[in-house]
PDB file as gemmi writes it, atoms N, CA and C in Angstrom:
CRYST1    1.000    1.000    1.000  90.00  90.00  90.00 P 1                      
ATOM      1  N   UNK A   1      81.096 127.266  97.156  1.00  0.00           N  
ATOM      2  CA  UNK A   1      80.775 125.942  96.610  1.00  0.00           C  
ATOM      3  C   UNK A   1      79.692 125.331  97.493  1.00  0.00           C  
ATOM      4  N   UNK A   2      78.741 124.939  96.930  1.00  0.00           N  
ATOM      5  CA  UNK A   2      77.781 124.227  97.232  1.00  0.00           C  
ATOM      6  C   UNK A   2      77.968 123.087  98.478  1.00  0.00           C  
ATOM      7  N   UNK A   3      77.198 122.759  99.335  1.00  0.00           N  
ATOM      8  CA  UNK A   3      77.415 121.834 100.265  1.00  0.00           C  
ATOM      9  C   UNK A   3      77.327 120.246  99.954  1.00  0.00           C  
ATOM     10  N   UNK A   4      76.452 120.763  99.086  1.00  0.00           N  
ATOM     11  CA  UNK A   4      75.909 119.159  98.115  1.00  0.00           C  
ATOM     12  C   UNK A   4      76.968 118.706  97.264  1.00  0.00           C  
ATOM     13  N   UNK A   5      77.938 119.627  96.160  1.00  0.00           N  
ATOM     14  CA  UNK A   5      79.041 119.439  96.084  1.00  0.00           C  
ATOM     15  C   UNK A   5      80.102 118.388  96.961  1.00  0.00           C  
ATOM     16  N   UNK A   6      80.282 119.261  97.985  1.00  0.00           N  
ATOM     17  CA  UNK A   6      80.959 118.789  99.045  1.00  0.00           C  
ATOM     18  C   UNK A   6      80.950 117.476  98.976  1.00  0.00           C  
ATOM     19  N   UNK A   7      79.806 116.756  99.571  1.00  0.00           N  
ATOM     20  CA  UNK A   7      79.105 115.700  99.668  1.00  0.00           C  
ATOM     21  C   UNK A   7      79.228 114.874  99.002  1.00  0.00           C  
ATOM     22  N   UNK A   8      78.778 114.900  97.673  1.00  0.00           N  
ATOM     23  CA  UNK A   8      79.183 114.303  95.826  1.00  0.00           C  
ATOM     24  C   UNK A   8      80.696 113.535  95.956  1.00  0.00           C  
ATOM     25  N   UNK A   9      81.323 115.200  96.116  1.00  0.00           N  
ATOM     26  CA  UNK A   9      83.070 115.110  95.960  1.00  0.00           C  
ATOM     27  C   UNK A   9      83.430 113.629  96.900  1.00  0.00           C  
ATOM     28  N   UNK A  10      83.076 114.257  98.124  1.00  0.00           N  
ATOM     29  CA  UNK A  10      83.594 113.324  98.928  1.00  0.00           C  
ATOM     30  C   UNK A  10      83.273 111.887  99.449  1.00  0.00           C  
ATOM     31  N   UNK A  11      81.706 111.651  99.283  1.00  0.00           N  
ATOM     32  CA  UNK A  11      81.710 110.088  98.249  1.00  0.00           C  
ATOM     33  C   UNK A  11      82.299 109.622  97.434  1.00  0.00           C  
ATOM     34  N   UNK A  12      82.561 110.122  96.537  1.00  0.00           N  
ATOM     35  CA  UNK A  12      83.586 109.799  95.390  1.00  0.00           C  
ATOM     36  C   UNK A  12      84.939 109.166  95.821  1.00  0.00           C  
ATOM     37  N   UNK A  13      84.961 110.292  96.663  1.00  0.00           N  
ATOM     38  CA  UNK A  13      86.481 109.766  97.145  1.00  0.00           C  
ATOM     39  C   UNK A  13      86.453 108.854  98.394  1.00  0.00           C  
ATOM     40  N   UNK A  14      85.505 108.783  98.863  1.00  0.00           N  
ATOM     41  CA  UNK A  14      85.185 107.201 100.011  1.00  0.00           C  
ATOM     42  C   UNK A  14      85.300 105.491  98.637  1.00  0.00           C  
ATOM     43  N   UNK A  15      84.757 106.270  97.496  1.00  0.00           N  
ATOM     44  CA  UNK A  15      84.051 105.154  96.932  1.00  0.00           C  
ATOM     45  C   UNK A  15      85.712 104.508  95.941  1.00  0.00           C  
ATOM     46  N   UNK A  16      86.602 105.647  95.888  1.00  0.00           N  
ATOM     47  CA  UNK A  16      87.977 105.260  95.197  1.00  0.00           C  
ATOM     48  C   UNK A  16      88.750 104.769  96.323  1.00  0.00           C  
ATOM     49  N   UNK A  17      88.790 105.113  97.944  1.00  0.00           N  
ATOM     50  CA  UNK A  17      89.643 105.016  99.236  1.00  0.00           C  
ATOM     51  C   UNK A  17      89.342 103.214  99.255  1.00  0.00           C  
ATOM     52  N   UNK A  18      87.600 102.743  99.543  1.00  0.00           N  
ATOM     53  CA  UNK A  18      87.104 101.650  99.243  1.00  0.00           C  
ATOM     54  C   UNK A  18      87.771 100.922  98.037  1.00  0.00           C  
ATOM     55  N   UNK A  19      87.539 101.464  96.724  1.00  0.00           N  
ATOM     56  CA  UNK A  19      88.336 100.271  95.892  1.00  0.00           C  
ATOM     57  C   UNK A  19      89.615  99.990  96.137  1.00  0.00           C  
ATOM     58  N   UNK A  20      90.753 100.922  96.453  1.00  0.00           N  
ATOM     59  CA  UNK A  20      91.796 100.442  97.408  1.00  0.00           C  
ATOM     60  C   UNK A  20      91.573  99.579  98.059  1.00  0.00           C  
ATOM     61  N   UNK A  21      91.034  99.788  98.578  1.00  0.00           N  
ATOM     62  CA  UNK A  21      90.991  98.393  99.880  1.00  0.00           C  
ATOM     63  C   UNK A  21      90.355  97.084  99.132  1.00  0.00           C  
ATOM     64  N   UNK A  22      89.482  97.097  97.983  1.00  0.00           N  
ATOM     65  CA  UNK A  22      89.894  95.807  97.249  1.00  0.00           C  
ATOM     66  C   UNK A  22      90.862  95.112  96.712  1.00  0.00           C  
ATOM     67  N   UNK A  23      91.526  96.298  96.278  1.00  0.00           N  
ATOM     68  CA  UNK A  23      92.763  95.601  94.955  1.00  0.00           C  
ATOM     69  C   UNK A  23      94.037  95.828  95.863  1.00  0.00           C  
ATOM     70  N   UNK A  24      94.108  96.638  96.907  1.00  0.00           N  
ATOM     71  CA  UNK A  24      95.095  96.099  97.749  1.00  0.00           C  
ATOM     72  C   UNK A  24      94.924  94.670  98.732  1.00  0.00           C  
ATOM     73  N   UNK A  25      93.945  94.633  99.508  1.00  0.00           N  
ATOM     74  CA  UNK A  25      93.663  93.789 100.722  1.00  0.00           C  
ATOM     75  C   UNK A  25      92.421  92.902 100.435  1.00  0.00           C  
ATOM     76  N   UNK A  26      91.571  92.925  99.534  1.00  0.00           N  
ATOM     77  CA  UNK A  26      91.100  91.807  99.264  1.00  0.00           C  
ATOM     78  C   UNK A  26      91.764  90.630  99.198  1.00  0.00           C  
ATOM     79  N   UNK A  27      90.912  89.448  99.753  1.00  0.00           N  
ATOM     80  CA  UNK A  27      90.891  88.262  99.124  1.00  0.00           C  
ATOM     81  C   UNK A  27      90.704  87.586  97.314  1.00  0.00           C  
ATOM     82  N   UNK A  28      91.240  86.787  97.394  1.00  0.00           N  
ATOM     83  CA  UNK A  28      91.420  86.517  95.612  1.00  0.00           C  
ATOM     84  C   UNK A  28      89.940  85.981  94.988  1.00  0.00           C  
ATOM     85  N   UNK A  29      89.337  85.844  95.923  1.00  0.00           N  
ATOM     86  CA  UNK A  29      87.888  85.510  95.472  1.00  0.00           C  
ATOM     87  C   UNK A  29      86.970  86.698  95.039  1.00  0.00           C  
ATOM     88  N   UNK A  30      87.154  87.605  96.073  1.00  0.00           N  
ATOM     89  CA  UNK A  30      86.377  88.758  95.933  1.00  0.00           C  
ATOM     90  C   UNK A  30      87.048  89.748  95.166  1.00  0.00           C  
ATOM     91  N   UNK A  31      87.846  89.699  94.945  1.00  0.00           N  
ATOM     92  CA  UNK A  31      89.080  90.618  93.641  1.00  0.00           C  
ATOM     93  C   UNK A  31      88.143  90.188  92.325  1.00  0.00           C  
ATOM     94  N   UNK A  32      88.258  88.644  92.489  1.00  0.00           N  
ATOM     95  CA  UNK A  32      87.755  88.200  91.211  1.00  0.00           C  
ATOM     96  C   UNK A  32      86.412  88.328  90.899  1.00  0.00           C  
ATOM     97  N   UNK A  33      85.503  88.454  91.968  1.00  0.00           N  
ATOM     98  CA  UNK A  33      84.081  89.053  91.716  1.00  0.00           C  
ATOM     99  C   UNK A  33      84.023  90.375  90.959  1.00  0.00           C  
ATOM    100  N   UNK A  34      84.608  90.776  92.336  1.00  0.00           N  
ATOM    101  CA  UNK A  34      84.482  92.345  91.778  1.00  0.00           C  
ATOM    102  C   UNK A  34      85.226  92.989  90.649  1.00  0.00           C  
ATOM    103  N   UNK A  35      85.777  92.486  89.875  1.00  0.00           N  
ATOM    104  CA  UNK A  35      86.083  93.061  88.801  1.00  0.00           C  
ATOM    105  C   UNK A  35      86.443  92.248  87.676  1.00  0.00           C  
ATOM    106  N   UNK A  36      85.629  91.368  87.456  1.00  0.00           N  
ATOM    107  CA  UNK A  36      85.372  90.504  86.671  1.00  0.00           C  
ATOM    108  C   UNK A  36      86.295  89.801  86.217  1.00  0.00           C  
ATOM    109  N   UNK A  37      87.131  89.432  86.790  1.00  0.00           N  
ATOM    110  CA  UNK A  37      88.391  88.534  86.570  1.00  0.00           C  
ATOM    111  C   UNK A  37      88.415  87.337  87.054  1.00  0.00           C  
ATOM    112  N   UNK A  38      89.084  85.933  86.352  1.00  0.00           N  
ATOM    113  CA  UNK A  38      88.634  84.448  86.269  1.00  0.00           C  
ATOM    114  C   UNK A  38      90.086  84.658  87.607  1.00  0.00           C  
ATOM    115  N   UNK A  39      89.293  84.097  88.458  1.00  0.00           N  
ATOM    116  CA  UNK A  39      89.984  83.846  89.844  1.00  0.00           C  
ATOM    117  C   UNK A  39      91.722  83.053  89.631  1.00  0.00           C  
ATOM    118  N   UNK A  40      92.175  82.423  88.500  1.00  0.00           N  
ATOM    119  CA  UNK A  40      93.305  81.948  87.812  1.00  0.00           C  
ATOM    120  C   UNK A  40      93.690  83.178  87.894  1.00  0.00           C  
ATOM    121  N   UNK A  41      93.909  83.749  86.985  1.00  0.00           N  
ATOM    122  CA  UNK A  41      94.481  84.996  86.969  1.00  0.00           C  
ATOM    123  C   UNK A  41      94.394  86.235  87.805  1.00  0.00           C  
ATOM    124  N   UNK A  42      93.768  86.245  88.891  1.00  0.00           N  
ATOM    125  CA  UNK A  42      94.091  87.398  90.366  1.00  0.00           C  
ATOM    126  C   UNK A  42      94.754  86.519  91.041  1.00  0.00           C  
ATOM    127  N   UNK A  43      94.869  85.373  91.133  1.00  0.00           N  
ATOM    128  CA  UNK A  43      95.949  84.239  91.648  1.00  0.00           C  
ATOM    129  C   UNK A  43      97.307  84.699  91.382  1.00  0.00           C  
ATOM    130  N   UNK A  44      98.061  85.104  90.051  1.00  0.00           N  
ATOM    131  CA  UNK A  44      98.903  85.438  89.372  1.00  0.00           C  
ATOM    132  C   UNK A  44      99.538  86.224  90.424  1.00  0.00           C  
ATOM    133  N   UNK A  45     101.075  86.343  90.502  1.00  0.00           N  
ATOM    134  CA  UNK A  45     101.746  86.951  91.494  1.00  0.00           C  
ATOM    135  C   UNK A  45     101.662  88.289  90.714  1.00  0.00           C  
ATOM    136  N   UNK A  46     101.967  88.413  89.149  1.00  0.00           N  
ATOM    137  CA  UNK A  46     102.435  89.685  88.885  1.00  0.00           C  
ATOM    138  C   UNK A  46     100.575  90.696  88.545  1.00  0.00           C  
ATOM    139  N   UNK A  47      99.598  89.581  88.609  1.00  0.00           N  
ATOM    140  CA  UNK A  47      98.126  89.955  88.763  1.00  0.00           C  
ATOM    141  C   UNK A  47      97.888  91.047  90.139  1.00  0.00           C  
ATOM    142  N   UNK A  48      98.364  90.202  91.573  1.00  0.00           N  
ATOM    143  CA  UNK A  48      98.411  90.877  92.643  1.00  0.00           C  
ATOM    144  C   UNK A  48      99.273  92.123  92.404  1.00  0.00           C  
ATOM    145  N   UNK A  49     100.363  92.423  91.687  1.00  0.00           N  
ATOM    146  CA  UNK A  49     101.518  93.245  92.591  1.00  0.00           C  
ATOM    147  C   UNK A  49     100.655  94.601  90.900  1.00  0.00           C  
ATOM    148  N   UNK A  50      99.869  94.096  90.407  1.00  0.00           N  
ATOM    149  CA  UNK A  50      99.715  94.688  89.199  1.00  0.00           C  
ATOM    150  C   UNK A  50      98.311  96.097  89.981  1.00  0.00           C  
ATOM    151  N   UNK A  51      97.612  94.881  90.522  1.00  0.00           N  
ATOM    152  CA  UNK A  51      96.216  95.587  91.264  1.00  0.00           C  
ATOM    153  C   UNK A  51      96.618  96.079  92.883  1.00  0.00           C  
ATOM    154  N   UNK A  52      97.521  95.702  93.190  1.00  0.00           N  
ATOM    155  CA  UNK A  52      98.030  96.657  94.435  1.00  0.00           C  
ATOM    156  C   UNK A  52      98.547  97.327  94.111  1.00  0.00           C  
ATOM    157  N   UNK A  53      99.009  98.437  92.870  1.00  0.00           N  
ATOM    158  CA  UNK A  53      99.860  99.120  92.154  1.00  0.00           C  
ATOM    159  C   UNK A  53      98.702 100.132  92.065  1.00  0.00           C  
ATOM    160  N   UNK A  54      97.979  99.558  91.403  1.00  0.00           N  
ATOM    161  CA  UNK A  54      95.898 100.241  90.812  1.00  0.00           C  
ATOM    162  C   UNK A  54      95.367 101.308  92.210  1.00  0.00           C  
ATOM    163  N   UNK A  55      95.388 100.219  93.420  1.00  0.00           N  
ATOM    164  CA  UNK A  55      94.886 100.728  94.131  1.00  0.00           C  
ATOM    165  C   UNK A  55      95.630 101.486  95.010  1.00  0.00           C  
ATOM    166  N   UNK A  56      96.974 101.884  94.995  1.00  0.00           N  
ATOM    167  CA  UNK A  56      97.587 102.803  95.043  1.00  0.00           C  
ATOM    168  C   UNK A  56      96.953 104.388  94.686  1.00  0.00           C  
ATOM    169  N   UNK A  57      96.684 103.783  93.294  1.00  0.00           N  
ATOM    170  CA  UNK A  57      96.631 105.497  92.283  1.00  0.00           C  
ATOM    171  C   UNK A  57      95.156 105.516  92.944  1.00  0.00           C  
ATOM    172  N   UNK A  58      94.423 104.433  93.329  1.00  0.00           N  
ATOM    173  CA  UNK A  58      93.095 105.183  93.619  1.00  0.00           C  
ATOM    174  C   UNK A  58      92.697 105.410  94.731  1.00  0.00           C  
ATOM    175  N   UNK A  59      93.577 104.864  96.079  1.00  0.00           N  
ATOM    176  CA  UNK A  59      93.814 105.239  97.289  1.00  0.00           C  
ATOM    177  C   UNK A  59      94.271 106.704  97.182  1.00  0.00           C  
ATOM    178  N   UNK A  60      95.200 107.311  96.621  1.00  0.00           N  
ATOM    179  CA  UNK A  60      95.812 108.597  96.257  1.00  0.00           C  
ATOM    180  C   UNK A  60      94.782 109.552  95.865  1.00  0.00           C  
ATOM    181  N   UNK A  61      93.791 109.143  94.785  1.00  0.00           N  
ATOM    182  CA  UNK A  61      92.900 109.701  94.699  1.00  0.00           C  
ATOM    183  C   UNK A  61      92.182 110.399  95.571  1.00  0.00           C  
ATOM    184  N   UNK A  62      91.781 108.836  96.446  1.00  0.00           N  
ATOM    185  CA  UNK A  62      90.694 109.393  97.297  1.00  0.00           C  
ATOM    186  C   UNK A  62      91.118 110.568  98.242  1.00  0.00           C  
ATOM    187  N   UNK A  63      92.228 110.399  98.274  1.00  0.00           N  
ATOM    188  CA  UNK A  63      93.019 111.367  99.681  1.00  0.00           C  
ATOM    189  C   UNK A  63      93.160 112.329  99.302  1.00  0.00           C  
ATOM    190  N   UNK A  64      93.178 112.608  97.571  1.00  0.00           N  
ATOM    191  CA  UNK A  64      93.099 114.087  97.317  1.00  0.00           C  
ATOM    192  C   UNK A  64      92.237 114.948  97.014  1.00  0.00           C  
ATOM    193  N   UNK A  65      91.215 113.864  96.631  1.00  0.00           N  
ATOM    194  CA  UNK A  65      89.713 115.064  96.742  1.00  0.00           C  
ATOM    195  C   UNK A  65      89.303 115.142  97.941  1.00  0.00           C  
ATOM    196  N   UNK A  66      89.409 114.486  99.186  1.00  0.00           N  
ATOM    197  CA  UNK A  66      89.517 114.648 100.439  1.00  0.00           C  
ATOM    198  C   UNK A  66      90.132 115.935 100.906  1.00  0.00           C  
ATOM    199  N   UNK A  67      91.332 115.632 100.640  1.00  0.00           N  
ATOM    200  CA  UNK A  67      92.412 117.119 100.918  1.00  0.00           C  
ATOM    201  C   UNK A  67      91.913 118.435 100.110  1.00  0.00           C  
ATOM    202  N   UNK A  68      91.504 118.311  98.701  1.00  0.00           N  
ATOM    203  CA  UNK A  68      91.333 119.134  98.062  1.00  0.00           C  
ATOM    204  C   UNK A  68      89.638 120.107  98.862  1.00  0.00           C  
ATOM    205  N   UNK A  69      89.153 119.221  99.001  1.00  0.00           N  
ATOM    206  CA  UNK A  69      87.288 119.702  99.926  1.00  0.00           C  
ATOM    207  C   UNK A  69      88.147 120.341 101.267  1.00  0.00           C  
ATOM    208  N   UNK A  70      88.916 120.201 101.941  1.00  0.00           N  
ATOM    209  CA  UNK A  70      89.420 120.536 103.235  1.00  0.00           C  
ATOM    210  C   UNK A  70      90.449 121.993 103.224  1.00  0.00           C  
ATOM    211  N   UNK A  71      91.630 121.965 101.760  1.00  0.00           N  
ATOM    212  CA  UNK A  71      91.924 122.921 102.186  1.00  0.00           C  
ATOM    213  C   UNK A  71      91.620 124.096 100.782  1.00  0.00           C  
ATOM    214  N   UNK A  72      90.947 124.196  99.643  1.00  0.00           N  
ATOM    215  CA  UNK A  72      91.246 124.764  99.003  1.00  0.00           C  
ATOM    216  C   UNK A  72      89.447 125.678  99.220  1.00  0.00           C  
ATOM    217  N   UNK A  73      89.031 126.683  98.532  1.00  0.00           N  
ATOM    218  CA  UNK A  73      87.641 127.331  99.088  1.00  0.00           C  
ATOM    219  C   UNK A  73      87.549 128.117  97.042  1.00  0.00           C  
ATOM    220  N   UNK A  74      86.839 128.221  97.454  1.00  0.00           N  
ATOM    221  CA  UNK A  74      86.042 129.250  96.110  1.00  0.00           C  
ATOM    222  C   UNK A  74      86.394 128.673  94.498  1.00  0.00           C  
ATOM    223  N   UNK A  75      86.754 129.624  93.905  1.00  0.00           N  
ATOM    224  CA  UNK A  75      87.518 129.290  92.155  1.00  0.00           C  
ATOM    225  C   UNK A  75      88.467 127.925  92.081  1.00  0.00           C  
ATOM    226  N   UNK A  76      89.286 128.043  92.882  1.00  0.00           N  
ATOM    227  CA  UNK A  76      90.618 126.823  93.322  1.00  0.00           C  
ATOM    228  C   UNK A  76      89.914 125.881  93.658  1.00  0.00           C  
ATOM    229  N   UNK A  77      89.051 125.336  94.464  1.00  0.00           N  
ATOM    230  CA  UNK A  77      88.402 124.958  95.005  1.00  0.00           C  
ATOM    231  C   UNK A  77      87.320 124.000  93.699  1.00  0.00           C  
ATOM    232  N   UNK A  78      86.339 124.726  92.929  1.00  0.00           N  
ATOM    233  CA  UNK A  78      85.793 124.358  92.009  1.00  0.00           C  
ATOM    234  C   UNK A  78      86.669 123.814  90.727  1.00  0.00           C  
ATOM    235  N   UNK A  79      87.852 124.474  90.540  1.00  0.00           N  
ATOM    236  CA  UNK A  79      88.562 124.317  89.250  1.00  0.00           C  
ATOM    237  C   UNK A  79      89.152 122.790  89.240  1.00  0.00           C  
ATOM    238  N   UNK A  80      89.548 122.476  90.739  1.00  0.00           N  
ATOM    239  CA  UNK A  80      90.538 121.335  90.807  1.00  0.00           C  
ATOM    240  C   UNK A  80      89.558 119.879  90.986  1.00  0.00           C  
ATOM    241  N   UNK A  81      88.807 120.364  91.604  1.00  0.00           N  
ATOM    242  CA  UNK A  81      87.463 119.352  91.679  1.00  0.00           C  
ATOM    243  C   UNK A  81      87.133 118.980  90.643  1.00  0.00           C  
ATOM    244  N   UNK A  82      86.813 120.186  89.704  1.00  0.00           N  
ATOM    245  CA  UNK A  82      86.694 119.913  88.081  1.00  0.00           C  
ATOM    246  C   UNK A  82      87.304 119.036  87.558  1.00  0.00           C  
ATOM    247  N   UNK A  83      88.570 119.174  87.477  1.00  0.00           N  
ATOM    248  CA  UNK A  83      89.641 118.654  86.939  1.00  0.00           C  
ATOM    249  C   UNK A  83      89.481 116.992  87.378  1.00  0.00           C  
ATOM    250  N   UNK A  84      89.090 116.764  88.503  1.00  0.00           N  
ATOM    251  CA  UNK A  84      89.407 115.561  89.525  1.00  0.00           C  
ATOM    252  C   UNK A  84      88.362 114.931  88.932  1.00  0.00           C  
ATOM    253  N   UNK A  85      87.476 115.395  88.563  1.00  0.00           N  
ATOM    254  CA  UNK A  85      85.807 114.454  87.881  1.00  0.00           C  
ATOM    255  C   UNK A  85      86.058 114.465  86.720  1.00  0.00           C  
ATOM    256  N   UNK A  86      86.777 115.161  85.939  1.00  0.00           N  
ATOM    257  CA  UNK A  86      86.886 114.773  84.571  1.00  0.00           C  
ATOM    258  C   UNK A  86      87.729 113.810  84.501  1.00  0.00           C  
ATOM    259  N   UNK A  87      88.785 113.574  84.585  1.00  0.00           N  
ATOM    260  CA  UNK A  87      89.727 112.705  85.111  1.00  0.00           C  
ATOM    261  C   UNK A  87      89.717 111.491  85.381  1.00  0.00           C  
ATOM    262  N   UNK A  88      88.445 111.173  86.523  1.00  0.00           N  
ATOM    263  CA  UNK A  88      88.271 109.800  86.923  1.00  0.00           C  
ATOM    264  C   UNK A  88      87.154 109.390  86.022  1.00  0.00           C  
ATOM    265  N   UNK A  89      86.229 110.530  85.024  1.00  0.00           N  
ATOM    266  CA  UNK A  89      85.145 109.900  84.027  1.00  0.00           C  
ATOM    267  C   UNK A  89      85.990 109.528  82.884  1.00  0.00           C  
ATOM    268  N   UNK A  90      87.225 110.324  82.505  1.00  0.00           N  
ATOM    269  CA  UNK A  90      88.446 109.643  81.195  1.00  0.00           C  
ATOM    270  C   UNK A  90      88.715 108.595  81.846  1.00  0.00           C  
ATOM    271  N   UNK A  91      89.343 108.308  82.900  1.00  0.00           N  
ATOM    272  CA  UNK A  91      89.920 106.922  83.398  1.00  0.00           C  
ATOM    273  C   UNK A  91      88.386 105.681  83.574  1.00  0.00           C  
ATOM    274  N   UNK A  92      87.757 106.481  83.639  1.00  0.00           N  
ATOM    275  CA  UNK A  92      86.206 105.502  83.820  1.00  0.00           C  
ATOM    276  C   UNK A  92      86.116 104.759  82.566  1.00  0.00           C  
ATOM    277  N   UNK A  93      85.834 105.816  81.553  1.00  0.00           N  
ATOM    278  CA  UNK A  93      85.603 105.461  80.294  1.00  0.00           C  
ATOM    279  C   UNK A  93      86.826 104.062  79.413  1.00  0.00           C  
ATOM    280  N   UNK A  94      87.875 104.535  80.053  1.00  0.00           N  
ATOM    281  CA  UNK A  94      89.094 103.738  79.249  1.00  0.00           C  
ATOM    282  C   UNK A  94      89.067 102.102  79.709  1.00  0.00           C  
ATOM    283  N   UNK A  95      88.613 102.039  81.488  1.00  0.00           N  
ATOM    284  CA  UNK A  95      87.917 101.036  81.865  1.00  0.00           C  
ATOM    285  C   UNK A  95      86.561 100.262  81.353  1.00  0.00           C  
ATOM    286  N   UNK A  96      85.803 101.053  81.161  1.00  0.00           N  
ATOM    287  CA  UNK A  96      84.792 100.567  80.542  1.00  0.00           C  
ATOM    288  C   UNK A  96      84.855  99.858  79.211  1.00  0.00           C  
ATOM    289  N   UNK A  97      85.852 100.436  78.521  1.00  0.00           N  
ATOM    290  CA  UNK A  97      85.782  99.620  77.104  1.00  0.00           C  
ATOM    291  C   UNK A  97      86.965  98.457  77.229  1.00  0.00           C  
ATOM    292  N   UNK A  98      87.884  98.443  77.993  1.00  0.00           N  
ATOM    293  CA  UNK A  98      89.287  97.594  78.106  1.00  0.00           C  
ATOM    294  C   UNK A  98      88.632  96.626  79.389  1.00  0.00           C  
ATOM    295  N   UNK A  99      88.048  96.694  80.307  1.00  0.00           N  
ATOM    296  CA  UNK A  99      87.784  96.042  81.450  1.00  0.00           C  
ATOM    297  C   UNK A  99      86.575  95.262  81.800  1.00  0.00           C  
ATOM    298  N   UNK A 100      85.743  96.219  82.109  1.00  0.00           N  
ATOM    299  CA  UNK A 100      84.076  95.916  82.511  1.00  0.00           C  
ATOM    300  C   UNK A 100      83.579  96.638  82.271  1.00  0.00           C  
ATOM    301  N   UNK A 101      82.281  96.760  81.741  1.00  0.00           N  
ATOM    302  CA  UNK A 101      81.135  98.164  81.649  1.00  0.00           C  
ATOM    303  C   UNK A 101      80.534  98.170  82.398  1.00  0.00           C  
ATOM    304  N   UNK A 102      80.740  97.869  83.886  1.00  0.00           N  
ATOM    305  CA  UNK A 102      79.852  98.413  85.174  1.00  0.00           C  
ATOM    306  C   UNK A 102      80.787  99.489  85.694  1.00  0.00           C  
ATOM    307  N   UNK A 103      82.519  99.672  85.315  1.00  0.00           N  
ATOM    308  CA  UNK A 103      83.146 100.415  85.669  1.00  0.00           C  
ATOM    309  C   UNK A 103      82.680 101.987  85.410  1.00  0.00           C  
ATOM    310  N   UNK A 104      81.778 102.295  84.577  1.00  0.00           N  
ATOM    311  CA  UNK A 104      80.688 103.215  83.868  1.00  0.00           C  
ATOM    312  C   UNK A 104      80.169 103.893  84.464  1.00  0.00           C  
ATOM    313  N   UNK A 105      79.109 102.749  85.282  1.00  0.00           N  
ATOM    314  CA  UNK A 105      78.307 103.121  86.023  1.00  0.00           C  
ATOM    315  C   UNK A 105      78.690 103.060  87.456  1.00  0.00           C  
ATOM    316  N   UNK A 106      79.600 102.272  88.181  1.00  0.00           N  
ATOM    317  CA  UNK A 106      80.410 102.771  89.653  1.00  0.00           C  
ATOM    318  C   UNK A 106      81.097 103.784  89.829  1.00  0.00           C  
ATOM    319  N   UNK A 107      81.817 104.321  88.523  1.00  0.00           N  
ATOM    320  CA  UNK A 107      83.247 105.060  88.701  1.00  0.00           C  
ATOM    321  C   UNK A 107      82.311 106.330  87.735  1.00  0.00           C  
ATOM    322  N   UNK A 108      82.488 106.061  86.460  1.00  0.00           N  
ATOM    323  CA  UNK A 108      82.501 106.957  85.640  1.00  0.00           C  
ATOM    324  C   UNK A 108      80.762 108.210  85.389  1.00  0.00           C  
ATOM    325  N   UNK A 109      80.066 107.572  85.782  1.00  0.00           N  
ATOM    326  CA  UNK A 109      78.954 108.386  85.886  1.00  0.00           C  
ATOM    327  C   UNK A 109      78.716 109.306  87.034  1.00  0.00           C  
ATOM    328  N   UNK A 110      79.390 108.673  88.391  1.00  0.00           N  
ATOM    329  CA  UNK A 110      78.953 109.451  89.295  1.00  0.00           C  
ATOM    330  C   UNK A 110      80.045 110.782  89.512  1.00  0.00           C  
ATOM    331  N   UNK A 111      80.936 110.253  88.810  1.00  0.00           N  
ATOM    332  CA  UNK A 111      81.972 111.783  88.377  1.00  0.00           C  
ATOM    333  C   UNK A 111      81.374 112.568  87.196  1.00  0.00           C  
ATOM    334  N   UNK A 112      80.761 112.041  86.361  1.00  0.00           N  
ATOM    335  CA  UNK A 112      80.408 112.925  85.190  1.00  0.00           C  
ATOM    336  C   UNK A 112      79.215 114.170  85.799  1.00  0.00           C  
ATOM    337  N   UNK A 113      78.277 113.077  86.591  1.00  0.00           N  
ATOM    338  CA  UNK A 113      77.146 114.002  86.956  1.00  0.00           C  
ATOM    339  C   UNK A 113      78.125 115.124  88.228  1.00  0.00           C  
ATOM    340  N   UNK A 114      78.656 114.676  88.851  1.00  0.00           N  
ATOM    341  CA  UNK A 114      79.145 115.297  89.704  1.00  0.00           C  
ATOM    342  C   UNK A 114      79.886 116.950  89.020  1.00  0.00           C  
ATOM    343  N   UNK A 115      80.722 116.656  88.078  1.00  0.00           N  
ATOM    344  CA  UNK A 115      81.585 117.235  86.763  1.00  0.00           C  
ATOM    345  C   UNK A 115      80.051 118.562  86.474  1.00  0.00           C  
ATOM    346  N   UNK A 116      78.965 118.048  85.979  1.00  0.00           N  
ATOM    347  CA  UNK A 116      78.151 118.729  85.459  1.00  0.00           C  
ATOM    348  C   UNK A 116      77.612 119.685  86.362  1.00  0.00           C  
ATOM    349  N   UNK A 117      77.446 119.341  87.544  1.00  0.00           N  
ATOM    350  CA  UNK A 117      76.669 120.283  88.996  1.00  0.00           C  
ATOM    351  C   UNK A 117      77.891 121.096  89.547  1.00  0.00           C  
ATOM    352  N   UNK A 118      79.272 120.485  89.336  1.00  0.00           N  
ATOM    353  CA  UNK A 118      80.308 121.532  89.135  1.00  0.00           C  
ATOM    354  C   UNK A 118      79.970 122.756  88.658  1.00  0.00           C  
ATOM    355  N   UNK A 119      80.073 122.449  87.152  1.00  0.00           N  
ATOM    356  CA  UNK A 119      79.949 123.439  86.121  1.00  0.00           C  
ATOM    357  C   UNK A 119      78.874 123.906  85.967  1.00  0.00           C  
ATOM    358  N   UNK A 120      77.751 123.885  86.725  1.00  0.00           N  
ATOM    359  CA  UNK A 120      76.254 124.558  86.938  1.00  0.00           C  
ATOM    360  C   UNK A 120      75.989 125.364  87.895  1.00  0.00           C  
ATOM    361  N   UNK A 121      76.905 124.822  88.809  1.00  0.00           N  
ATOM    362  CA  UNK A 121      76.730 125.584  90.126  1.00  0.00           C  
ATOM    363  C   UNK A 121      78.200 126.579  90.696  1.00  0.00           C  
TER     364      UNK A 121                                                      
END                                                                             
């Protein structure tokens, strides 16, 4: 597998470890910037316990394409990565139409292209 791969992968997964750390430990101001929500409602107790729940699954994420670049090598290696970019471009996409359409272009494109140099290389 490619080194540039590598690289791709594991931005990705800095860039999901990072949104954790919004929707867990952000402030309610910057929750509400960043993901386009009227600051009333990230106020919401069951708003918080809803997006510290979120950034759970995408803290998890990040730790597993992390883990996955560290211990798996060749076919295994490419297949699960695969899997991991298609995955977060379906979950991108479902965001994009239910949420925000910058979720598209933060989340869901840079897995798709990533997905494609997979399957090219």
């Amino acid at each position: 597998m490619s080194l540039f791969i590598i690289i791709l992968t594991s931005l990705i997964a800095i860039e999901h470890l990072g949104i954790m750390g919004l929707e867990m430990f952000a402030n309610d101001q910057t929750k509400a910037k960043a993901f386009d929500m009227p600051l009333d409602f990230v106020r919401l107790p069951n708003t918080k316990v809803a997006l510290a729940n979120q950034g759970i699954y995408n803290g998890m994420l990040g730790v597993l394409i992390i883990a996955v670049n560290c211990l798996l090598t060749g076919a295994a290696l490419k297949t699960v990565l695969a899997l991991l970019m298609l995955y977060i471009f379906i979950v991108a996409l479902y965001g994009t139409f239910t949420a925000t359409k910058k979720i598209f272009f933060l989340q869901g494109l840079p897995a798709l292209i990533t997905l494609l140099l997979i399957l090219i290389f």
